[in-house]
C-alpha positions in Angstrom: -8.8 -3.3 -46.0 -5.0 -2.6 -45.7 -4.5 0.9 -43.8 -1.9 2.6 -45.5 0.4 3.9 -42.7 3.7 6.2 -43.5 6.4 5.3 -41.3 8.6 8.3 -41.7 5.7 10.5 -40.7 4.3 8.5 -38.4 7.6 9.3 -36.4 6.4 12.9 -36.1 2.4 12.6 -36.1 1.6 10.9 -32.8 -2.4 9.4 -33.8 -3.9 8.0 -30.7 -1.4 7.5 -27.9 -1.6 5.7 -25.0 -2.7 7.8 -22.9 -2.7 5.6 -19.5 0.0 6.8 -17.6 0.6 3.3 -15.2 3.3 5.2 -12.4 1.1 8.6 -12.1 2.6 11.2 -9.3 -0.6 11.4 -6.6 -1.7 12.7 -3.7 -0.9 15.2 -0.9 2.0 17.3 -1.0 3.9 14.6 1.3 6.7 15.9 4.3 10.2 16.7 3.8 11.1 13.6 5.7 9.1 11.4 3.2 10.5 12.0 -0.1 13.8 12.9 -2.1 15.2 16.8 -0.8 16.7 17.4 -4.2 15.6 20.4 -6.9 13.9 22.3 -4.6 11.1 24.9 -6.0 10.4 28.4 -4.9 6.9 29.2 -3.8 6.9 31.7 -6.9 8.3 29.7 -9.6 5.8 26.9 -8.5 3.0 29.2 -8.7 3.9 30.9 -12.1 4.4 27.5 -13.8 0.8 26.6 -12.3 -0.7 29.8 -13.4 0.7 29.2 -17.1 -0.8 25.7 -16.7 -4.2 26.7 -16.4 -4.0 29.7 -18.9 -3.3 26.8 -21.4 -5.9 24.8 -20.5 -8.0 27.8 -20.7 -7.1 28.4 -24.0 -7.0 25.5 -25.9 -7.3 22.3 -23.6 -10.3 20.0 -25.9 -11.2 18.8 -22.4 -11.7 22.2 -20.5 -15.6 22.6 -19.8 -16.7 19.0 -21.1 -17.4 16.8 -18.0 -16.1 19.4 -14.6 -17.9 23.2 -15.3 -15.3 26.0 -15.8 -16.4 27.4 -12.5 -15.6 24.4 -10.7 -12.2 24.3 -12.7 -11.5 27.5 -11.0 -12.6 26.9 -7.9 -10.1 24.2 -7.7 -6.9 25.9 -9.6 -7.5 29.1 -7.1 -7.1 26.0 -4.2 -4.5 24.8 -5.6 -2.7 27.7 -5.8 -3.3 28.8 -2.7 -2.1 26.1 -1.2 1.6 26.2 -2.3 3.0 28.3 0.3 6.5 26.7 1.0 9.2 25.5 -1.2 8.9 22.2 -2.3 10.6 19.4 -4.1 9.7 18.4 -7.8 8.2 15.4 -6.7 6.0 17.3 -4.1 5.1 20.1 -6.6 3.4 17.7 -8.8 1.8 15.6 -6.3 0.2 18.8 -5.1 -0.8 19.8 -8.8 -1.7 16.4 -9.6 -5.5 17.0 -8.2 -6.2 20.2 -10.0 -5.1 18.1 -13.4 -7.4 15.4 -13.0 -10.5 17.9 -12.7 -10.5 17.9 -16.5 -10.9 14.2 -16.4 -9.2 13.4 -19.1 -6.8 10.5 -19.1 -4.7 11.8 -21.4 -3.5 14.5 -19.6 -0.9 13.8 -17.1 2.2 15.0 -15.3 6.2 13.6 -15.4 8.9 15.1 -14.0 11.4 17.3 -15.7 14.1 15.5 -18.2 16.8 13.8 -16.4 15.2 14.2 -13.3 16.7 11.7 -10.4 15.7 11.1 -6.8 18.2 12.5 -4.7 17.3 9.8 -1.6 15.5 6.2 -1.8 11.9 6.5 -1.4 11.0 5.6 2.6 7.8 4.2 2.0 6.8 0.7 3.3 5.0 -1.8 1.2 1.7 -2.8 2.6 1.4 -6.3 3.7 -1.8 -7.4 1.9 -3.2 -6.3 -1.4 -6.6 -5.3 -2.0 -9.8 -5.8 -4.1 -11.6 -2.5 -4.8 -14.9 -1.9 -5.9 -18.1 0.5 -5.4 -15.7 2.3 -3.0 -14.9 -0.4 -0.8 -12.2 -2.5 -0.4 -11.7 -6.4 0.1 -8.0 -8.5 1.0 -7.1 -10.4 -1.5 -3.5 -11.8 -0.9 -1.6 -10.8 2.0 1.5 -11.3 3.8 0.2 -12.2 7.9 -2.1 -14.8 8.8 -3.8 -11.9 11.2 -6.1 -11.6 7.5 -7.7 -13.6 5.5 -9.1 -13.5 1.7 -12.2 -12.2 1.2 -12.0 -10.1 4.7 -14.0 -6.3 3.9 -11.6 -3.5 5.6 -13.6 -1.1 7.3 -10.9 1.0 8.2 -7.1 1.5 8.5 -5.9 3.5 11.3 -9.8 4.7 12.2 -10.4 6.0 8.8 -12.9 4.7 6.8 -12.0 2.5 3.9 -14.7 4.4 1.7 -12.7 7.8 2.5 -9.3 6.4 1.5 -10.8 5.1 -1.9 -12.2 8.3 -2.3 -8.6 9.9 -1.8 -7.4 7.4 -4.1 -9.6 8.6 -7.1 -8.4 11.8 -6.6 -4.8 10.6 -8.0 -5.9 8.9 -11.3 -6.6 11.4 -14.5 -9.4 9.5 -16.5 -12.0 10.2 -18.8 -15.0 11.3 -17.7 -17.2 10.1 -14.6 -15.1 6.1 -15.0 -14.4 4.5 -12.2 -13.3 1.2 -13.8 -10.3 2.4 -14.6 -9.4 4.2 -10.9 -10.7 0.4 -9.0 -8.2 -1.2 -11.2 -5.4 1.4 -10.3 -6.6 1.2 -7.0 -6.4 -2.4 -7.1 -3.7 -3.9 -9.4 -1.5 -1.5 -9.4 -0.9 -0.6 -5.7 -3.0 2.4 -5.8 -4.6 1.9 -2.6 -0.9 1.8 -0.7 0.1 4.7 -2.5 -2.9 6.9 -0.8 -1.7 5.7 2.5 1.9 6.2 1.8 2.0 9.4 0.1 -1.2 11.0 1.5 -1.3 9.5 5.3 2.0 8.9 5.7 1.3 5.6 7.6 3.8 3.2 8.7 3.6 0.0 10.7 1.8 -1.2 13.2 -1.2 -0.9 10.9 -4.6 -1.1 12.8 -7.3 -2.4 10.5 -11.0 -2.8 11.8 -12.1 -5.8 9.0 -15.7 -7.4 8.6 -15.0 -11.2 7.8 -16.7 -13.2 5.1 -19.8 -14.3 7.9 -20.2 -10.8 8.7 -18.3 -10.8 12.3 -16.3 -7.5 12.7 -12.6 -7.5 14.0 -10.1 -5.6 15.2 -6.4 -6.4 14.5 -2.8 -4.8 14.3 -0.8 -5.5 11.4 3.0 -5.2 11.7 5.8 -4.5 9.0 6.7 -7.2 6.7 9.8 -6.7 4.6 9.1 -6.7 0.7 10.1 -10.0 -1.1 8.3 -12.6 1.8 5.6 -14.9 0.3 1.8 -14.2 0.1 0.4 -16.7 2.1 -1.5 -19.1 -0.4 -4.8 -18.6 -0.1 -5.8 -21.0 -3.3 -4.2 -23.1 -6.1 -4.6 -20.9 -9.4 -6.6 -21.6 -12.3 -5.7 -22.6 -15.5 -7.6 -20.3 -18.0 -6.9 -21.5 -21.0 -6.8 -25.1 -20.1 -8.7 -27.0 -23.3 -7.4 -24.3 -25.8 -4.6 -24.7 -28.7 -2.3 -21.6 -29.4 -1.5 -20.9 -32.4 1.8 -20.7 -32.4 2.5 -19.0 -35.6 1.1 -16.0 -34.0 3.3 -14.0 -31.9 2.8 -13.5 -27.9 -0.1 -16.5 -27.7 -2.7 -13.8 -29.5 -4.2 -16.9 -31.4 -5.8 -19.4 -29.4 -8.6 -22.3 -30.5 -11.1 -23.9 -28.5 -10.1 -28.2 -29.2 -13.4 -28.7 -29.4 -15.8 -26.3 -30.9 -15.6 -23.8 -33.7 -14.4 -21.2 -31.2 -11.0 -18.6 -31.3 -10.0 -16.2 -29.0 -7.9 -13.3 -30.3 -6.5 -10.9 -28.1 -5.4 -7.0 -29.3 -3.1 -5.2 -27.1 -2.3 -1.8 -27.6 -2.1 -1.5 -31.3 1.0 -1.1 -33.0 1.9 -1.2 -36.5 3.5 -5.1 -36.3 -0.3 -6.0 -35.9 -1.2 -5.1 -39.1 0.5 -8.4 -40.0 -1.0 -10.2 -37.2 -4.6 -9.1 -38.2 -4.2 -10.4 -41.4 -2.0 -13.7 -40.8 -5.5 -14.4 -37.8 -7.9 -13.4 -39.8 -6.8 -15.8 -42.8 -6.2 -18.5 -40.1 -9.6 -18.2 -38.3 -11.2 -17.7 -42.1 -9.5 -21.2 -43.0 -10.6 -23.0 -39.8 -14.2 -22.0 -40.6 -14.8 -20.1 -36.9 -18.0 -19.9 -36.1 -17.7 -17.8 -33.2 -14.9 -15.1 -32.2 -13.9 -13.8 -28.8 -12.3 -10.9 -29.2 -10.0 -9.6 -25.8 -9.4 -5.7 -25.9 -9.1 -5.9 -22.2 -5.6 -4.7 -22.0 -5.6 -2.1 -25.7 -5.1 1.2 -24.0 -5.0 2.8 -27.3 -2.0 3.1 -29.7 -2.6 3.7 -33.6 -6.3 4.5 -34.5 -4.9 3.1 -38.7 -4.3 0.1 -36.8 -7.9 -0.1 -35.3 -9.2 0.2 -38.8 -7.3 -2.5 -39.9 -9.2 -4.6 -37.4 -12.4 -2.9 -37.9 -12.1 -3.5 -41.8 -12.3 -7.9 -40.8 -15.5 -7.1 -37.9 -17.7 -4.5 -39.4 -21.3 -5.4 -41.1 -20.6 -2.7 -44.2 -18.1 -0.1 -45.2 -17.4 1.7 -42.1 -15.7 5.0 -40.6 -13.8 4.7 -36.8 -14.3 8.4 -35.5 -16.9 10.7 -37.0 -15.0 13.7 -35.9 -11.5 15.7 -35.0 -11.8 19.2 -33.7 -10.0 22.0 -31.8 -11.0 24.8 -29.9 -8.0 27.2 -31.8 -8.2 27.4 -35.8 -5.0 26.4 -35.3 -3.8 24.7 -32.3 -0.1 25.0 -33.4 -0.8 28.9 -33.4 -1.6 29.3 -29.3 0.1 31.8 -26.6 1.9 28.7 -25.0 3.8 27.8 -28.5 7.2 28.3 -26.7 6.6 25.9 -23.9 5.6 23.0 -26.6 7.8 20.4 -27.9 8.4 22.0 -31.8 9.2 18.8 -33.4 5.6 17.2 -32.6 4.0 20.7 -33.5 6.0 20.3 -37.1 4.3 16.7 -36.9 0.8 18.2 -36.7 1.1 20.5 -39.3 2.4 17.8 -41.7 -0.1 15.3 -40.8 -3.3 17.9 -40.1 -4.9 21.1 -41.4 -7.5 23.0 -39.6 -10.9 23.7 -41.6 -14.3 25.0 -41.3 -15.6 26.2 -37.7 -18.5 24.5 -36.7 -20.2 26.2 -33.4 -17.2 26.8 -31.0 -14.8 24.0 -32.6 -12.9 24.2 -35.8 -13.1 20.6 -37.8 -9.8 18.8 -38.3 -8.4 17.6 -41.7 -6.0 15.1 -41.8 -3.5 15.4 -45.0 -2.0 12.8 -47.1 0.6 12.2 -45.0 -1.3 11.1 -42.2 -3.7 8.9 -44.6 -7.6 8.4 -44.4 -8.9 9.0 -41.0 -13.1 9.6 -41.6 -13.5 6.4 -44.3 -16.0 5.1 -45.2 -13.2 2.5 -45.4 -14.0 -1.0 -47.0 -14.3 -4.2 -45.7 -11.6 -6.5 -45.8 -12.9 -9.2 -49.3 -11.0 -12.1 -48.7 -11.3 -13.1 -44.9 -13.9 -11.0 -43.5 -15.3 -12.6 -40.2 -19.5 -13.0 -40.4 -19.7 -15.4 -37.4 -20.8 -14.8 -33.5 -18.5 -11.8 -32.3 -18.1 -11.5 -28.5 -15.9 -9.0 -27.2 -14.4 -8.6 -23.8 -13.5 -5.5 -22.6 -12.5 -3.7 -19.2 -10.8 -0.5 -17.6 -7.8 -0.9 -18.9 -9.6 -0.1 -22.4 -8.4 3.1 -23.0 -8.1 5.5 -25.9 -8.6 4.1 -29.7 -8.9 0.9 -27.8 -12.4 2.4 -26.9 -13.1 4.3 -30.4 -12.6 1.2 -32.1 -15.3 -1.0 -29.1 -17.4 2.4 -29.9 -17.2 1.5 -34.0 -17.9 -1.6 -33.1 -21.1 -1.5 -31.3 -22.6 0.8 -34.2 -21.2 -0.6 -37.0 -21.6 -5.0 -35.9 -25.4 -6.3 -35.4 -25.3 -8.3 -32.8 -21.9 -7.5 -31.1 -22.0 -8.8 -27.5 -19.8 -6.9 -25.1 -18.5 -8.7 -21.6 -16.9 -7.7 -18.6 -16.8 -4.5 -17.6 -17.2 -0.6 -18.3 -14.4 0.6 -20.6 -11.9 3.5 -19.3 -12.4 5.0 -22.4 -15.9 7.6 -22.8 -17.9 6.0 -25.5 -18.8 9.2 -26.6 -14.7 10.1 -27.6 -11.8 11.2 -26.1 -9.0 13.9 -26.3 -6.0 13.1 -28.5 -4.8 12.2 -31.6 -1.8 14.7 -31.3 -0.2 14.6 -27.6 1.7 17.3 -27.1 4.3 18.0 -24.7 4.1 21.3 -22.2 7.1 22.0 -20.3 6.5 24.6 -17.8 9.3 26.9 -17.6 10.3 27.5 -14.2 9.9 24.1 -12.4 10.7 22.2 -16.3 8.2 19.6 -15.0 6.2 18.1 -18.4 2.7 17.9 -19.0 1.2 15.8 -21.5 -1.4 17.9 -23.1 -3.9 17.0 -25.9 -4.6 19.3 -28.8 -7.5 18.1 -30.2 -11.2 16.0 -29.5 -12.1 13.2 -30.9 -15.5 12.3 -31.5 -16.3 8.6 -31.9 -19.1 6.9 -33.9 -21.5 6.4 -30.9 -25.1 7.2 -31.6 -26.7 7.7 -28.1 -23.3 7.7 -25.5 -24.2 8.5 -22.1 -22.1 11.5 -21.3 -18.8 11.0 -19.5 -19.3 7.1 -19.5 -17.4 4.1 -21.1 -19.0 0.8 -23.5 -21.0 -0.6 -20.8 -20.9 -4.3 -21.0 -24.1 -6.5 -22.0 -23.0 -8.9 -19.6 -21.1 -7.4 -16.3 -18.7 -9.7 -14.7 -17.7 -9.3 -10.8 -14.7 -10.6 -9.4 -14.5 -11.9 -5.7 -11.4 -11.7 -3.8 -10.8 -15.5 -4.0 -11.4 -15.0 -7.7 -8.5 -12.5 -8.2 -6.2 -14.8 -5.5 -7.0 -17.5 -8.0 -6.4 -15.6 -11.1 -9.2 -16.8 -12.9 -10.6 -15.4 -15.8 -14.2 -15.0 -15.6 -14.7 -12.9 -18.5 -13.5 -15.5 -20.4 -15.3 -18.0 -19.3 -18.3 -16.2 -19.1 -17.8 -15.6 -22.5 -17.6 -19.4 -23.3 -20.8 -19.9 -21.1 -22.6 -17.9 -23.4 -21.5 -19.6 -26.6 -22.6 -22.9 -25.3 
């Protein structure tokens, strides 16, 4: 089915952003000495911006309530707020809010600093020299930078605190959805999230004392010194070559396409979706249809969400009959345009909202969202796609990175395709929905910092979600630290495993 999608409104109605935010501001309010000194805040405007904050979310957040109790909400804003008792720079105030936020647990809601914000002095903190493996709160070297460590080598502590107690600092910094922790290893993880908390929260700096337990279960003690950024990893292993006995396609942009040489196999992989992949869909779908595919992998690992009309495109080529991708939009306002905080929202994405949306009946404590013709279809049914339709084997390989309609559509998915085999890991995304569709933008009016801030909840077409937790994979895949020194892909070739 071809999803209409208006480009001149689709300018102004934001459906399904991407909601990840992959340079979040975290931790403890860090010293003077540690950050810029610039745009200083006073202890009062801090507190008045933060006391707006959580009259907002009070108000009309679609998250407040759902996965941390309203007590415990304000158990942590009156902490919070008692804590700011000295002027502080931008970047500090938001680190210090940062917490508070991610007690809703919901990824969509996150912090930047105020427009045209700049660091007044180069960040002083030190790259760690070795990266690290995270998961079920503990951590593992993976590269590194000394040959004091090895791969594979368990760090019990750093500086005589426990490895477990860092993580759990860590997932204090990561907004997500939910009870995830997918999604917070692979911050933790990839994307230097473990260095951040002992940057910005500890305030280490070399010598480094780690206690590690090696691969044979012998427990060390070393000292790590500095090592400048831009000196090799020491190799630990030659890397794999995933796709090694695959064919791109090269008619499809970015290597999407790919066919196995010698089996009825493709592997297609969806980013974030975008409205160029309506094309893409179509142009893979007629290509695998040609090819007579008898199986399909499917990669959402990296689709953090994007345009839920673009989901449905792909949906319309997967599903068993005509389908819907969300069962439900709601808001806690009859109106979420009409709120106390409407001065302190960005107007041009409110006058998106109200050309895209209309609020309708109440149902219990949530008023049901319309979408209007400018927006298109959103509930379906929507029909299948006639001409190249997929009916083979579907495996699909998902992980926390999938975020967003990137998990409404795996949700869809699961319901709506018999014998759908999910692989990999947990997605970042609740099964159960998310908050979204419209982001807006909350600029608090003292400190100017922004807050993204969701108007409504989405509720996907899960039958039985277990609250606060992702798609949970039929077939879990672990990685070791070799494995991620390596680079291999093991979902993949997990997923080939079970084809043959």
């Amino acid at each position: 089915m071809k999803v209409t999608v208006k480009l001149g409104c689709a300018l102004l109605v934001l459906a399904m952003l991407i909601g990840c935010n992959t340079n979040p501001q975290k931790g403890k309010v860090p010293s003077e000495s540690s950050v810029d000194t610039g745009s200083i805040k006073s202890v009062e405007s801090m507190r008045d911006d933060l006391a707006i904050l959580w009259s907002a979310i009070q108000e009309m957040h679609p998250g407040y309530g759902i996965y941390t109790t309203t007590d415990d909400m304000r158990d942590l804003y009156s902490k919070t707020y008692a804590a700011i008792q000295t002027p502080l720079t931008e970047s500090q105030f938001i680190t210090a809010i940062y917490p508070f936020l991610c007690g809703l647990r919901c990824g969509h809601t996150q912090i930047r600093h105020s427009e045209g914000y700049k660091r007044s002095i180069p960040s002083q903190t030190a790259p760690l020299p070795f990266k690290v493996l995270v998961r079920n709160h503990r951590a593992w070297i993976t590269t590194h930078q000394t040959n004091q460590l090895h791969t594979g080598d368990e760090i019990v502590s750093v500086n005589n605190v426990p490895a477990k107690t860092i993580i759990n600092r860590g997932y204090d910094f990561y907004g997500d959805d939910g009870y995830n922790e997918t999604f917070k290893e692979l911050f933790l993880s990839q994307y230097d999230g473990f260095e951040d908390v002992c940057n910005k929260y500890y305030h280490w700096h070399a010598p480094y004392q780690l206690i590690l337990r090696t691969i044979s279960g012998a427990v060390r003690t070393v000292q790590i010194q500095e090592i400048g950024r831009g000196i090799p990893v020491t190799p630990a292993a030659k890397e794999v070559d995933n796709y090694a006995g695959w064919i791109t396609e090269k008619s499809i942009p970015d290597s999407r396409l790919r066919f196995l040489g010698n089996a009825p196999v493709a592997l297609l992989q969806s980013p974030p979706f975008a409205y160029a992949d309506t094309v893409v869909f179509k142009n893979a779908f007629k290509l695998i249809h040609q090819k007579r595919i008898k199986t399909l992998i499917l990669d959402i690992r990296q689709n953090t969400g994007g345009d839920i009309r673009v989901a449905t495109q792909l949906l319309s080529y997967l599903a068993d009959t005509p389908f819907q991708i969300v069962k439900d939009v709601k808001s806690r306002l009859p109106n979420p345009t009409l709120n106390s905080f409407a001065e302190y929202f960005d107007r041009s994405i409110t006058q998106g909202f109200l050309l895209g949306f209309r609020p309708d009946y109440k149902e219990g404590d949530w008023y049901h969202i319309e979408p209007k013709p400018a927006f298109g279809n959103l509930y379906g049914p929507f029909a299948l796609d006639k001409a190249d339709h997929f009916k083979g084997k579907l495996l699909v390989l998902i992980s926390g990175a999938t975020f967003s309609s990137g998990a409404l559509f795996a949700a869809a998915l699961k319901v709506q395709r018999k014998g759908v085999i999910f692989i990999a890991m947990e997605t970042a995304g609740s099964e159960e929905g998310c908050n979204g569709v419209t982001l807006q933008k909350l600029t608090l009016p003292a400190t100017k910092i922004v807050v993204d801030f969701p108007l409504m909840r989405v509720v996907s077409m899960a039958q039985k979600p277990v609250p606060g937790r992702g798609i949970m994979p039929n077939y879990p895949v672990n990685y070791s630290p070799n494995d991620i020194v390596t680079q291999i892909d093991l979902d993949l070739k997990k997923a080939v495993s079970i084809i043959n």
